[in-house]
C-alpha positions in Angstrom: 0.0 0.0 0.0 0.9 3.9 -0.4 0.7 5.5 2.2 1.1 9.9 3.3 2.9 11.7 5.3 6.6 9.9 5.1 7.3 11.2 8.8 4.7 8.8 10.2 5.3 5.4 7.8 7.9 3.7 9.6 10.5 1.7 8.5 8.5 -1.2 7.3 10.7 -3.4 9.2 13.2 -3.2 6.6 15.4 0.0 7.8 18.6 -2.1 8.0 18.4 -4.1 4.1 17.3 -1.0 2.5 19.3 1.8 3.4 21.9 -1.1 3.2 21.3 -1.7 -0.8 21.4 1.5 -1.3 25.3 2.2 0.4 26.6 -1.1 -1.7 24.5 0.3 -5.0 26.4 3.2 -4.3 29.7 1.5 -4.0 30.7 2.1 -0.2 31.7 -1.8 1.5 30.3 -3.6 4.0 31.7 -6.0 6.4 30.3 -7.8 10.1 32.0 -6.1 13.1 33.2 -8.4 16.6 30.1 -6.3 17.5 27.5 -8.0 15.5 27.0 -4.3 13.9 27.3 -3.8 9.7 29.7 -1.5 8.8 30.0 0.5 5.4 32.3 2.6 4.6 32.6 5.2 1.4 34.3 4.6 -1.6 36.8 7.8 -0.7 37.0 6.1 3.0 35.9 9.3 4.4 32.6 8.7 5.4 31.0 5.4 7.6 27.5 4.5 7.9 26.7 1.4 10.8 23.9 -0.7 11.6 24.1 -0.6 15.1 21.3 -1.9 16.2 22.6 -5.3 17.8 25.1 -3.6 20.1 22.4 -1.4 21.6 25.1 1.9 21.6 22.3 4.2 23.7 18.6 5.4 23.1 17.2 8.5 21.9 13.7 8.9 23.3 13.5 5.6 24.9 14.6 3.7 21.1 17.9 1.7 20.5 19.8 3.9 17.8 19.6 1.4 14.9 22.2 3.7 12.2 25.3 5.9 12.7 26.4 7.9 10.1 30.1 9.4 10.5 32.9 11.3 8.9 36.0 12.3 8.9 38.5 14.9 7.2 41.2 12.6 6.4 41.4 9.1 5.6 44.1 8.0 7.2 42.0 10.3 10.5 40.8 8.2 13.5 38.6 11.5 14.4 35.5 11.6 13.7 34.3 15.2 12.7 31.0 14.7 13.2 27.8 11.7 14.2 24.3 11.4 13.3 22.1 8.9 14.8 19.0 7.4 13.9 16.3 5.3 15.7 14.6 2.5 14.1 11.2 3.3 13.0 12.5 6.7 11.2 11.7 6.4 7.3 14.1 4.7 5.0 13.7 7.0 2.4 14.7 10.4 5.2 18.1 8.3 5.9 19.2 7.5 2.2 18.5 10.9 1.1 20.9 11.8 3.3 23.6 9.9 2.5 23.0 10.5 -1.0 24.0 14.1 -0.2 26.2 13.1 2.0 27.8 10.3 -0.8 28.0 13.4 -3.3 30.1 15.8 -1.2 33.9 16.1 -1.6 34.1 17.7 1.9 32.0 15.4 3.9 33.0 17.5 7.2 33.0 21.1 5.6 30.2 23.6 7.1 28.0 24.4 4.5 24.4 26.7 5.0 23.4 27.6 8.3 20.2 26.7 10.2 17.8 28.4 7.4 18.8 25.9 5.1 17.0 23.2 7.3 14.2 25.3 7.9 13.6 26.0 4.5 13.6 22.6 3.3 10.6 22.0 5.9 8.6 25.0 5.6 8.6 25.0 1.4 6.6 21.6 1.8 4.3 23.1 4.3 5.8 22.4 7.9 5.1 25.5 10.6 7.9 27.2 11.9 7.7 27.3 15.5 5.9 30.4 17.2 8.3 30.6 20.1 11.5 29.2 18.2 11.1 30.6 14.7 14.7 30.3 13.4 15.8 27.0 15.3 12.7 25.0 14.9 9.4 23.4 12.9 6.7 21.2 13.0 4.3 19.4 10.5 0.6 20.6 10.5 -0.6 17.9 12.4 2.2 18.8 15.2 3.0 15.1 15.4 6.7 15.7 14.4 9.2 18.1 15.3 13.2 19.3 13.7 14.8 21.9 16.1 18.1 22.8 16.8 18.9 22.6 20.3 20.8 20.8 23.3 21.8 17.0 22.0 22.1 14.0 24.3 25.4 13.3 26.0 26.3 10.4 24.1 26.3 12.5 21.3 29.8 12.6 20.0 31.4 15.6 18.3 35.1 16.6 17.1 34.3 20.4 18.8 34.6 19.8 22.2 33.0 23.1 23.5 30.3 21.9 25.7 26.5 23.0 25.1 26.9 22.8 21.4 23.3 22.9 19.7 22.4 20.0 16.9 19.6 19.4 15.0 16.8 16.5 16.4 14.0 15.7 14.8 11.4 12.6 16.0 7.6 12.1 15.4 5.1 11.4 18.2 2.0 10.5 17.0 0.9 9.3 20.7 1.6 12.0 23.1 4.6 10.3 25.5 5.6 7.7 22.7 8.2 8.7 20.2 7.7 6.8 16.7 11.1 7.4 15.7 14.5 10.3 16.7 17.6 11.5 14.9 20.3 13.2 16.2 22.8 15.1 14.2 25.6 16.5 16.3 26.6 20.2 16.4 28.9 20.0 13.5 27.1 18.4 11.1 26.7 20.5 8.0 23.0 21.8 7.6 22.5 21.4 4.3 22.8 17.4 4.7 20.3 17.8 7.9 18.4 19.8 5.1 18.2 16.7 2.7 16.9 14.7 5.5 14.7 16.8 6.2 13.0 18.1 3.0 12.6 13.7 2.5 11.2 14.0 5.8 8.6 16.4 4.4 7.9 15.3 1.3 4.8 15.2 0.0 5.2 12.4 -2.2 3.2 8.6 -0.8 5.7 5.9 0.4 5.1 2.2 -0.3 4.9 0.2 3.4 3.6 -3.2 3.8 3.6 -2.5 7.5 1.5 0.5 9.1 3.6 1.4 12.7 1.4 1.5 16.0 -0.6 4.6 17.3 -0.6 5.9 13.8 -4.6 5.4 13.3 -5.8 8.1 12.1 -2.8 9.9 11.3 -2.3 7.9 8.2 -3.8 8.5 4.4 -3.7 5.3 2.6 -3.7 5.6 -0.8 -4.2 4.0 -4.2 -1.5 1.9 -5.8 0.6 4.3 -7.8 
């Protein structure tokens, strides 16, 4: 079935094979980890994505992060510039848009847009900017999910070690107290690849799911096969 809005569709169960295909169709390599996690890493070797899932790493709103998307400046660099994290349950399609800018940027680590790029990407497919927090945040019209800029968990790992850094969350809560999905992006993650996840996030355009997530009666618009 087709299903409307993308925020709200879940992962179909399938979070970890597609976003998967879609790093080896893009050439990046995979191998197992002593961890039980799946690691891919970028053809340039300067960007690493990991299904994390098994190793449980932490939990963002009560969910075991399930991907962590890095990179680096260098290489031949053990530090890592920069994390994003992502729950299971967030949609397939947000993640690999993301990595597709990410796949197509020289500069993986370069700052790039500020925090207007994100919001634009949210608000040109109709999300509200939010009435308090105007420049750093946004919802969808039916205020069941959120992207702000803000304090990140501690876990959160970033190469700038000033504390109380701001990065970008988002996470959809269709049942008040019961997060669907969360992503975090730490501070130094370059907006305009928090602004490809987030315009997917937005988009307007049905999603194909087999599975409908829980609490999302009445949230959802199932459609006609396209």
């Amino acid at each position: 079935m087709w299903v409307a809005p993308r925020h709200l569709a879940g992962d179909d169960d399938t979070l970890a094979d597609l976003v998967g295909a879609a790093l080896t169709g893009a050439g990046w390599r995979m191998w197992p980890t002593a961890r039980q996690t799946l690691l891919y890493v970028s053809p340039d070797e300067l960007c690493g994505a990991e299904w994390v899932r098994a190793s449980y790493p932490f939990a963002l709103g009560g969910l075991p992060v399930a991907w962590q998307i890095t990179a680096r400046s260098h290489p031949a660099g053990t530090m890592r510039e920069w994390n994003a994290y992502f729950t299971g349950g967030t949609p397939p399609e947000a993640i690999t848009d993301f990595l597709t800018a990410l796949d197509a940027r020289p500069e993986p680590h370069a700052p790039f847009g500020g925090p207007e790029t994100v919001l634009d990407a949210l608000t040109g497919q109709g999300w509200y900017r939010d009435i308090d927090r105007p420049h750093s945040a946004a919802s969808d019209p039916g205020f069941t999910a959120s992207v702000s800029l803000e304090a990140v968990p501690e876990h959160v790992f970033d190469a700038d070690p000033r504390p109380d850094l701001p990065g970008w969350q988002a996470w959809a809560e269709p049942v008040p107290g019961t997060p669907l999905w969360c992503a975090t992006f730490s501070s130094s993650t370059p907006h305009d690849l928090v602004a490809a996840f987030a315009a997917s996030l937005a988009s307007p355009i049905p999603v194909r799911r087999k599975l409908l997530p829980e609490g999302t009666d009445g949230h959802l618009t199932l459609l006609p096969p396209i």
